[in-house]
C-alpha positions in Angstrom: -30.1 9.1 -12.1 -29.4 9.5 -8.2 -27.3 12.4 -7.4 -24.5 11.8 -5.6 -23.6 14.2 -2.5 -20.3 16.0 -1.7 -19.7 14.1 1.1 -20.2 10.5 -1.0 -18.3 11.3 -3.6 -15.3 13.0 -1.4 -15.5 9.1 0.4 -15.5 7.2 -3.0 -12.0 9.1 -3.8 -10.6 8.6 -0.5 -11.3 4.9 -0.4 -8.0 3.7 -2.5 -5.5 6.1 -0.7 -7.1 4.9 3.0 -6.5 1.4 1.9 -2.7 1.8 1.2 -2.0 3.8 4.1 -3.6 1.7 5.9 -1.8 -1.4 4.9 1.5 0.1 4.5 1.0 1.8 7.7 0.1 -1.2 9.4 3.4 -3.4 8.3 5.4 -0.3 9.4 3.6 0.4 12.8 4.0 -3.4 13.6 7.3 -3.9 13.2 8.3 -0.3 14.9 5.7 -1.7 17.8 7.8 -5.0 18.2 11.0 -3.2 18.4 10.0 -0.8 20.8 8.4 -4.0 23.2 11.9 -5.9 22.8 13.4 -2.7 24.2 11.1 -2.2 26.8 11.8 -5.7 27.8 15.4 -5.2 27.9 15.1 -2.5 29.8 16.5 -0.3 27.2 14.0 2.2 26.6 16.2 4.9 25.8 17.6 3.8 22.9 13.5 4.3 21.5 15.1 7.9 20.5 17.2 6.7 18.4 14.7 4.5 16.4 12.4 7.4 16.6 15.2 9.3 14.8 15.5 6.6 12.3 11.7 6.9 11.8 11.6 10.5 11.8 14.6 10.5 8.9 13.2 7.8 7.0 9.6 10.1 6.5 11.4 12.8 6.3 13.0 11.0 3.0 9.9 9.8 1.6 8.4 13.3 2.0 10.8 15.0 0.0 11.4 12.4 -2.6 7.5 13.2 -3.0 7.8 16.6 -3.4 10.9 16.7 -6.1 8.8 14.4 -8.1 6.1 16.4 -8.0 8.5 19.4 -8.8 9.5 17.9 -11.3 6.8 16.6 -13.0 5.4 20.4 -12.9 8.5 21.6 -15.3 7.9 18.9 -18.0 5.6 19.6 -20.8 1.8 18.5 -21.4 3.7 15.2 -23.8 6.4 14.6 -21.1 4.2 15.1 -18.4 1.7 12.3 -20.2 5.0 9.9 -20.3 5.8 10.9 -16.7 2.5 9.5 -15.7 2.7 6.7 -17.4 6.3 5.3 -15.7 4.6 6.4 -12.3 1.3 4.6 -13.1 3.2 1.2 -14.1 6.0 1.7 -11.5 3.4 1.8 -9.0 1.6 -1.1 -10.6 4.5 -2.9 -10.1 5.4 -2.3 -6.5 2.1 -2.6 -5.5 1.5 -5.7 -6.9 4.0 -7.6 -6.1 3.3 -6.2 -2.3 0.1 -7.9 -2.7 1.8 -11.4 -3.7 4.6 -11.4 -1.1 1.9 -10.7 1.6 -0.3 -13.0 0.6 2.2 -15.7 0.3 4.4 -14.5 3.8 1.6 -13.1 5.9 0.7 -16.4 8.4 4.4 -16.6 8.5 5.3 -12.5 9.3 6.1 -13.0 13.3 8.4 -15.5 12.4 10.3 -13.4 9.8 10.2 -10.1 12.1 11.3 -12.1 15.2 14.0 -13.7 13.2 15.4 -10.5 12.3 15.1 -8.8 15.6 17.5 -12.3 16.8 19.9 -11.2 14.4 20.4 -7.7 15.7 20.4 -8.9 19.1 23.5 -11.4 18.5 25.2 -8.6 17.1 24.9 -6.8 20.4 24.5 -3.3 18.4 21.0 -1.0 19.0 22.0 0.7 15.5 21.3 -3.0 13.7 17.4 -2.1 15.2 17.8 1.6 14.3 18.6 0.5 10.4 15.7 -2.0 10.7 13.5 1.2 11.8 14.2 3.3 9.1 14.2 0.7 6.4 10.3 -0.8 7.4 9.2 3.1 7.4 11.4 3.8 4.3 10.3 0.7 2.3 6.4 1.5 2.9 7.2 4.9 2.8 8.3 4.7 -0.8 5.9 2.6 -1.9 3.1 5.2 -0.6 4.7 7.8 -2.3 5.2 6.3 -5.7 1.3 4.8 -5.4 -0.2 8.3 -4.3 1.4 10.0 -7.0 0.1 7.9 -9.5 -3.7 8.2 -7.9 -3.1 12.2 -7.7 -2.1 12.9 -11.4 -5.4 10.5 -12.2 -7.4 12.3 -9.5 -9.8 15.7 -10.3 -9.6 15.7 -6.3 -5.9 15.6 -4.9 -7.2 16.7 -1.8 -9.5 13.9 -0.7 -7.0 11.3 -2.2 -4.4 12.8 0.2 -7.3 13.0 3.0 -7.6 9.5 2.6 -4.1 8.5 2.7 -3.3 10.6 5.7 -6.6 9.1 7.3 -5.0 5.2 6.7 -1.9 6.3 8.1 -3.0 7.6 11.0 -5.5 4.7 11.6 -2.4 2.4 11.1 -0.3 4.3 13.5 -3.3 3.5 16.1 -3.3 -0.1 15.2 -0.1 -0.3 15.9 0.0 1.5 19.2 -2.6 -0.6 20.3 -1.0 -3.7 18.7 2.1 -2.4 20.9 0.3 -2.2 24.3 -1.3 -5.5 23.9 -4.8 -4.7 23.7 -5.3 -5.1 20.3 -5.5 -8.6 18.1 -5.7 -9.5 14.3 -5.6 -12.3 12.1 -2.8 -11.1 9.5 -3.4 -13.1 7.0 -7.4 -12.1 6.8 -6.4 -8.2 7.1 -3.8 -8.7 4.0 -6.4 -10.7 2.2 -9.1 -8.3 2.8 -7.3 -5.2 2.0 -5.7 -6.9 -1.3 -8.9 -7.1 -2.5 -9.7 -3.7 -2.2 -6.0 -3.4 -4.0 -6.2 -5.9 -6.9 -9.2 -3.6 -8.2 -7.3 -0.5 -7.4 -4.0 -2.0 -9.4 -6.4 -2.4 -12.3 -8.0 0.6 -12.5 -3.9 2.1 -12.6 -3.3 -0.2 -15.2 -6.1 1.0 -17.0 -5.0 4.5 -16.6 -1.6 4.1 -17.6 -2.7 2.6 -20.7 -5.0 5.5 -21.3 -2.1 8.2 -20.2 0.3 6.0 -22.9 -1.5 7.2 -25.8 -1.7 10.6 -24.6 1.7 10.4 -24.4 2.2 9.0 -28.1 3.6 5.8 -26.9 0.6 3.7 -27.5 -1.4 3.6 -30.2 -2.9 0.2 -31.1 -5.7 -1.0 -29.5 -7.7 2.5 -29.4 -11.0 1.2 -30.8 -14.2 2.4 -28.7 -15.2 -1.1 -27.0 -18.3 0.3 -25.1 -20.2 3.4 -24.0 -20.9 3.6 -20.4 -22.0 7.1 -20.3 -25.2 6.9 -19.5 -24.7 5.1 -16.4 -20.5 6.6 -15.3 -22.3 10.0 -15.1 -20.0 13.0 -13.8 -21.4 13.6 -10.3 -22.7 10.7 -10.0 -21.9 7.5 -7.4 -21.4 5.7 -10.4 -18.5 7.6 -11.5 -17.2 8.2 -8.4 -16.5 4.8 -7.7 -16.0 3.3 -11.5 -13.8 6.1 -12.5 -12.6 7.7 -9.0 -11.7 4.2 -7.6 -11.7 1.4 -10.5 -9.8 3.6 -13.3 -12.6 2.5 -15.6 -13.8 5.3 -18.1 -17.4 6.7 -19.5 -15.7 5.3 -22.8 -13.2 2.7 -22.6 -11.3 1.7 -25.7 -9.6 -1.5 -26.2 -6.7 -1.1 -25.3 -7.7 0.2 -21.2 -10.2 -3.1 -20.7 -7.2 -5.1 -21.7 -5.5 -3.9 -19.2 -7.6 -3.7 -16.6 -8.7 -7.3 -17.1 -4.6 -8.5 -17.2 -4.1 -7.2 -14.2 -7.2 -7.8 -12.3 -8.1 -11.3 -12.9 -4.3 -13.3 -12.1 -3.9 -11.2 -9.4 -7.3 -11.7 -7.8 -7.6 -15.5 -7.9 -3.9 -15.2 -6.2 -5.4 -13.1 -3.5 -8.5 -15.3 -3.1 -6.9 -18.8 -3.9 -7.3 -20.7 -0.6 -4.2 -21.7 0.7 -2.5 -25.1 0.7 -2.8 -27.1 4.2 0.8 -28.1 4.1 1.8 -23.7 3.6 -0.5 -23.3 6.7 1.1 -25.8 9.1 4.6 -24.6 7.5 4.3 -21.0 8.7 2.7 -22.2 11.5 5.5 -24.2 12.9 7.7 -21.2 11.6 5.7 -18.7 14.0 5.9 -21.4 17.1 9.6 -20.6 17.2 12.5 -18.6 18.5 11.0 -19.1 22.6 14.0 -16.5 23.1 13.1 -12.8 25.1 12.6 -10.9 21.7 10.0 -14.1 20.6 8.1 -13.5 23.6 8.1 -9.5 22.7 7.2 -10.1 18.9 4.4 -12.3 19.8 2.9 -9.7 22.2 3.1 -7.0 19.8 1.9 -8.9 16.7 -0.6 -11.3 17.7 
């Protein structure tokens, strides 16, 4: 069996928690980076401190919301702190997953939905209609990145490289979207969504998987516990193996029934939806949907987003 170094297995953990800040960071640096290039258009940079403040108030939210779970979660007993982990685990499940299905299904389409928006705010005549639409992008990912890092930390033996990784993927995304902002950077949306709900799909399983496993501990789950394989001898602890089938897939040295079911319900639908090749009639649709709106804030969506 190959050994696995430090810095390898450190890298294995910090995979998952890269990925979602990266994607959640990259939704909320985009659409901070459009508002700011509609203000600089207008000529109305100094309202940028109030959607900073929005910004700042919405992390500021998400941090603490963080913390008081995690506060929480430290007061409960070893059986209440099993069924805590479970809710988390299948809450995040949840919000993650249906992330990865409204992206994949509004992703060729996002200018047009972001641009539409910033029209709205702009009829209204009001800069606190783009401050609200500030703090609700970084709120929204901000929540979900909580909720999702908390369940990876109380499955994790390594909090620290999991919260490494996250903080790594947010500040990649914050340089994305700078650079998104400025112009000099371009993407194809709908691959980077598709790529990264990949990485997500098997990430969603493995939490499936876990909360299954955590549901039993918890005394909430008890059919399906039947030994269905032993993988020991190749999920070694310290090994690359493990880091990446238990670190990063959720699946155990021993699974029983009951965890391959669910890693397998929640792997395969969601997979073929992220890999199904779209329909030539949704392509042309939210193409004709991003070729609209030739209005100022258009013009400034399209150069922070394309």
């Amino acid at each position: 069996m190959v050994a696995i170094s430090p810095a390898t297995g450190i890298c294995e953990l910090m995979l998952p928690t890269f990925v979602i800040g990266l994607r959640e960071g990259v939704e909320a640096s985009l659409i901070i980076g459009i508002i700011a290039a509609f203000l600089g258009t207008q000529g109305r940079t100094s309202a940028l401190r109030w959607v900073w403040m929005g910004v700042g108030i919405a992390i500021a939210m998400c941090v603490a919301i963080g913390l008081a779970l995690g506060d929480f979660e430290g007061a409960l007993s070893q059986r209440q702190q099993e069924q805590l982990e479970t809710v988390v685990a299948l809450v995040a499940v949840g919000m993650v997953s249906y992330m990865i299905v409204w992206m994949r299904r509004h992703a060729r389409g996002l200018k047009g939905d972001i641009e539409s928006h910033l029209a709205s705010a702009l009829a209204k005549g009001s800069i606190k209609a783009l401050v609200v639409m500030a703090f609700l992008a970084v709120f929204r990912e901000g929540l979900e990145t909580v909720i999702f890092l908390l369940a990876v930390f109380q499955q994790s033996d390594n909090t620290a490289a999991a919260g490494g990784g996250a903080l790594l993927g947010l500040t990649a995304a914050v340089v994305v979207g700078y650079a998104l902002y400025r112009g000099g950077l371009r993407i194809n949306l709908a691959k980077f969504f598709r790529a990264t709900g990949v990485v997500l799909v098997l990430v969603v399983a493995g939490l499936f998987a876990a909360a299954a496993h955590s549901a039993h501990e918890a005394g909430w789950l008890d059919a399906m516990q039947g030994q269905v394989i032993d993988l020991s001898a190749i999920i070694r602890p310290g090994s690359v193996q493990s880091a990446l089938a238990t670190g990063m897939l959720g699946i155990q040295p021993k699974p029983v029934l009951a965890e391959v079911v669910a890693w397998f319900a929640a792997a395969i639908p969601l997979m073929l939806f992220v890999l199904w090749p779209s329909s030539p009639s949704s392509r042309r649709s939210a193409a004709a949907a991003g070729s609209q709106k030739a209005t100022p804030i258009a013009r400034a969506a399209r150069t922070a987003a394309s």
